[in-house]
N, C-alpha and C positions, 0 to 999 in steps of 0.2 A: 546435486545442483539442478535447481530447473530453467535458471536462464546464465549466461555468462556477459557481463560488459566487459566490452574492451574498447580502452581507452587511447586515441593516437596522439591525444593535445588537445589545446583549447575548441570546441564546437568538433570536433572526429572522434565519433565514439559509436559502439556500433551495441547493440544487445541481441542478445542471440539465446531465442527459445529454443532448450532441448529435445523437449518431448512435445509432442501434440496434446493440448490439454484446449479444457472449456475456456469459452469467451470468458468467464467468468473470472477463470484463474490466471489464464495470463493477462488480463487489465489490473490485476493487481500484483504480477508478476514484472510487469513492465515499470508500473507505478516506481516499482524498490527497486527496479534495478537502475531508472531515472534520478531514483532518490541517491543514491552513491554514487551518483558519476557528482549531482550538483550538490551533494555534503562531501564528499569524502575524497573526490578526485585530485586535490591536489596534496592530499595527506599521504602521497607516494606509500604504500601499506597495501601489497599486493593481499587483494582481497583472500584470493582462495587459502593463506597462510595464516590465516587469523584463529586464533584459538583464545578461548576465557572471556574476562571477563571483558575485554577491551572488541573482540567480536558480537560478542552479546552487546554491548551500548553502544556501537555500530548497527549492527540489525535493526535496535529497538528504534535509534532514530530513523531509519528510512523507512522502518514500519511506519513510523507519525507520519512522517512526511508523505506516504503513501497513502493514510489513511486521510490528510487532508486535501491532497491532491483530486483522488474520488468522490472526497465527502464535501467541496467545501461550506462551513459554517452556515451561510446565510441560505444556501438550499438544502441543508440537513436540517437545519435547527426548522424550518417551514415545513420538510415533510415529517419532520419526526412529529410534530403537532398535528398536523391533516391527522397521521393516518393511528396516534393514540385517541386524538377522538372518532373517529370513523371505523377504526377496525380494533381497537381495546387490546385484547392477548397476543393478536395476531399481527402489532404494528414493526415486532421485527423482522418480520419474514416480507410483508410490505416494502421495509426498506431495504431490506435483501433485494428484492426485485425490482424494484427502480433503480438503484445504484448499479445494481448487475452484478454483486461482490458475493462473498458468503455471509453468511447468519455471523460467523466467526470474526469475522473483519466488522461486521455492525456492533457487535458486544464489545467490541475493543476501542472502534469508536467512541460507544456512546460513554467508555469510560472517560474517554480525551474530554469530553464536552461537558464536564461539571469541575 
């Protein structure tokens, strides 16, 4: 696990980074674990006991919701245009570095966005 939320009630919720990682990986670290306090907090389903498929489409929404949260729509869809005409091959790694996420998190993205 790289972060843990703990939840005390409504607005008390606390997330707690494990490891020391890049700016990079914990804004998106943070992002998911944001994403399950506001999807999933009141679905009592103590996170760390989740297994199958019902963890997986748990994860996968906070992935979205993370990935919108960093990306959102009307500044993505503005730079993802800038920088496929200004930098052509290289307009992922571009949005890599403005958003500040990985290359991994923009491919996933730009799958959301069609």
């Amino acid at each position: 696990n790289e972060a843990t939320t703990i939840i005390n009630g409504k607005n008390n919720f606390k997330i707690l980074l494990m490891k020391e990682k890049s700016i990079t990986s914990d804004n998106f670290i943070i992002a998911h674990s944001l994403a399950h306090y506001f999807l999933h907090a009141d679905q009592e389903i103590p996170m760390k006991f989740l297994r199958g498929f019902l963890n997986k489409k748990i994860n996968n929404e906070a992935h979205i919701f993370a990935y919108f949260l960093l990306m959102p729509d009307k500044e993505f869809n503005e730079k993802l245009i800038e920088y496929k005409e200004n930098y052509k091959e290289s307009y992922k790694i571009m949005l890599a570095g403005y958003f500040n996420l990985y290359m991994e998190n923009i491919e996933q993205r730009l799958k959301l966005k069609y």
